[in-house]
N, C-alpha and C positions, 0 to 999 in steps of 0.2 A: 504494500500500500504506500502510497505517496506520502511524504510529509507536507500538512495541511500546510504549513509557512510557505511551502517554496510553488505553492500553488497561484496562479493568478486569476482574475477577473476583471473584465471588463468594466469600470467602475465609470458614472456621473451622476451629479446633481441635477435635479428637473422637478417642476411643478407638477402634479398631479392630478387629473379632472376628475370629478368628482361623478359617479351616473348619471348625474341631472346634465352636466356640460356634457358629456358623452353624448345622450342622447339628443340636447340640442344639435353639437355637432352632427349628426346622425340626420337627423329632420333639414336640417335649413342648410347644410352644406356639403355634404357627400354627393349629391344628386349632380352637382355642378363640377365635381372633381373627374364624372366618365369621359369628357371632352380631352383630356388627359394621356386618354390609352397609356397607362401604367398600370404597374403593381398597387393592390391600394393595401395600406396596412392597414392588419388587425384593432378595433377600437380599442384594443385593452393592452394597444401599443403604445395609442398616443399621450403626446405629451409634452413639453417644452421645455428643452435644456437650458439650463444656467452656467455648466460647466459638466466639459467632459475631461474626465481623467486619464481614461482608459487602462491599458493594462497597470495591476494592480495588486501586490502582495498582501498578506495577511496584517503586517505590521504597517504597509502604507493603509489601509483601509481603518483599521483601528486611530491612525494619526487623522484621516479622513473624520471621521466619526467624531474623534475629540477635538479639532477647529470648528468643525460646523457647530455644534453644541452653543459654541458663542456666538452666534448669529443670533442678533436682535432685529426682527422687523415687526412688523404691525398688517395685521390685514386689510387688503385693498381688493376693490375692482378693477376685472379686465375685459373689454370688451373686445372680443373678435367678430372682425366684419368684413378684411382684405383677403378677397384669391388671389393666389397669383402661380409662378411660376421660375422655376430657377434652372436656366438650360444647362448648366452646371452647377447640380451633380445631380442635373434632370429629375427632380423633386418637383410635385404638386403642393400647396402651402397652406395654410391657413393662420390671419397674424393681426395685432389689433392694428388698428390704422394708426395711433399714437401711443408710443409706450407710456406707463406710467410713471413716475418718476420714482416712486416705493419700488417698482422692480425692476427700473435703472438700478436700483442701488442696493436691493436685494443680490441680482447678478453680480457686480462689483465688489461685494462686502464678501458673497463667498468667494469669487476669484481671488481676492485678497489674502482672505483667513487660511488658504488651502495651500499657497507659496508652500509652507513650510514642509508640506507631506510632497512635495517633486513637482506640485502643478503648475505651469509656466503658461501666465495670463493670455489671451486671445490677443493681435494684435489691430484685426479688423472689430468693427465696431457691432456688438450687439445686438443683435438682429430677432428678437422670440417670436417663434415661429412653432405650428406642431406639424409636421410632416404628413401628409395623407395618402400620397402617391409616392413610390419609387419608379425609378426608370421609366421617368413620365417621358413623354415625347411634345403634347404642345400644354398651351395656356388653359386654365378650366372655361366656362363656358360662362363666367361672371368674372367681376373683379370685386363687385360689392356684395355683401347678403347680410341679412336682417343681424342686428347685435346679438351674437351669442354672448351673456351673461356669463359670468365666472368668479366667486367668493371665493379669493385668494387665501386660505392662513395657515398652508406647512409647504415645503419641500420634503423630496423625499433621496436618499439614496438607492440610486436603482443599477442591477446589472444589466448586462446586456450579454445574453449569447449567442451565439450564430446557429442556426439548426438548418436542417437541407431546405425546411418551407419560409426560411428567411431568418431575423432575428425575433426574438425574444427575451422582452423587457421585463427582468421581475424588481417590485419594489425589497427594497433589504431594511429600511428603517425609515418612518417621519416625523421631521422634524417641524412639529404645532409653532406657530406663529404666538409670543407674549398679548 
């Protein structure tokens, strides 16, 4: 048997929808995303990254676990309403039209607090988005749709594995909003 230390995982921090966001997204914006001709992912994939880490030891994950812990934010709204499209790395999208400023800095406070466990901050600018389509080919068939609703108040830690039917996102820990 392997020793569990020298094991890694796929590790990042991401928002997490809640059934209710789920199935808005489901209702008012999947329908718009066929125009796309991709992959559509799993709904109990989506979700919105803050930071990825990726490959990931036993003891980086634990240093993980013990930075985030001090994250203080406060719970906000988010309102997604923009389709779009990303011809690299041909992704289908879903995103609010103006970030908030609470998850500007949500984002930043953990890309911050997480230097210490290996993680080397993003260099392009923050972009939160939940991915719907892989290996999308065009534009969805909207760019606007009705505000999907979202009561922001934890991140979570989640892995990511690769399986033959794509990946699979499981959450490992969350982290409640003060």
């Amino acid at each position: 048997m392997k020793d569990t230390a020298a094991q890694t995982r796929r590790l990042f921090l991401a928002l997490w929808p809640t059934p209710e966001v789920v199935a808005q997204i489901q209702q008012q914006a999947v329908k718009h995303f066929k125009a796309c001709h991709g992959r559509n992912l799993k709904p109990h994939n989506w979700h919105i990254t803050l930071a990825y880490f990726g490959a990931s030891d036993t003891t980086t994950r634990q240093c993980l676990e013990r930075q985030v812990q001090t994250i203080q934010a406060t719970p906000f709204q988010l309102l997604l309403t923009q389709c779009g499209f990303w011809k690299k790395p041909a992704v289908g999208w879903l995103a609010p039209e103006s970030v908030p400023p609470a998850l500007d800095k949500l984002a930043a406070d953990i890309q911050q607090v997480i230097v210490p466990c290996g993680y080397r901050p993003e260099e392009r600018p923050y972009r939160p988005h939940i991915t719907l389509v892989r290996k999308a080919k065009r534009f969805p068939d909207t760019e606007n749709i009705a505000p999907i609703h979202w009561a922001v108040d934890k991140f979570c830690l989640v892995e990511s594995k690769t399986l033959p039917g794509g990946a699979e996102y499981i959450v490992l820990e969350e982290y409640p909003f003060l």
